[in-house]
C-alpha positions in Angstrom: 4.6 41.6 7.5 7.0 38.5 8.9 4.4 35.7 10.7 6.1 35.1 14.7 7.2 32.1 15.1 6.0 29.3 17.4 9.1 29.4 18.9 10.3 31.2 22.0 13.2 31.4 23.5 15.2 33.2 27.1 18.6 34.3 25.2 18.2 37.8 26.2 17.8 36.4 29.5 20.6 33.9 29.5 22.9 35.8 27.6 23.3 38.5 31.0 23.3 35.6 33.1 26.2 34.4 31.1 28.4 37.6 32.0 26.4 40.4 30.4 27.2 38.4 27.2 26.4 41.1 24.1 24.7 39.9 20.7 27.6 40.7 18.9 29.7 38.4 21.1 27.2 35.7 21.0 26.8 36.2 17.3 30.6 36.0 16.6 30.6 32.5 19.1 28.0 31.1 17.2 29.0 32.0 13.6 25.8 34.0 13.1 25.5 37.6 12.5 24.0 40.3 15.1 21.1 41.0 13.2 20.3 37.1 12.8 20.8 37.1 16.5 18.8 40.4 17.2 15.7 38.5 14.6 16.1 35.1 16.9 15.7 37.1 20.2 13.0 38.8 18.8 11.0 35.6 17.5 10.7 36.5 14.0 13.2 34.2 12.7 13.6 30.8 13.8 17.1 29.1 13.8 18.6 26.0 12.8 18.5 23.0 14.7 22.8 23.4 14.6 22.7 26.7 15.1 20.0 26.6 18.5 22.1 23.8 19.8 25.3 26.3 18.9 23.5 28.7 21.0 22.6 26.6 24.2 26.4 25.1 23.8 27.6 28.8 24.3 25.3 29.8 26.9 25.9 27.2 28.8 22.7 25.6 29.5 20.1 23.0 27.4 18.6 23.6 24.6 15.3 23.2 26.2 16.9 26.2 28.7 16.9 28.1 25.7 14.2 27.6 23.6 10.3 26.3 23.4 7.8 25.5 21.1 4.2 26.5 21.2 2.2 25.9 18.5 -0.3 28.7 17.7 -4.1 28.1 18.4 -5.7 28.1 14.6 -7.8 31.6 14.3 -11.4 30.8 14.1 
């Protein structure tokens, strides 16, 4: 089982905002793959720090547009 992440992000979002931008167009921008893309999007996989600044830099917007960081409550 992969843990989530504490990250979050909007690229689905931003990524139709950016002209119906697809994953594998994003991907090939960003010099990731689609399926790193799809595992980002989905929260399972956390990126780099070049690689969500790569991101933000092709979607036009901050990085703080992009992603956020929660930290999980510890389970009691």
């Amino acid at each position: 089982m992969v843990k989530p992440t504490s990250i979050t992000n909007n690229i689905r979002t931003l990524r139709f905002m950016a002209g119906e931008m697809t994953q594998a167009e994003l991907a090939e921008k960003v010099g990731l793959t689609r399926q790193t893309i799809i595992a980002i999007e989905q929260g399972r996989y956390s990126p780099s720090l070049e690689a969500a600044f790569k991101i933000a830099q092709t979607l036009g917007v901050g990085l703080e547009e992009v992603f956020q960081y929660s930290p999980q409550a510890p389970k009691q």
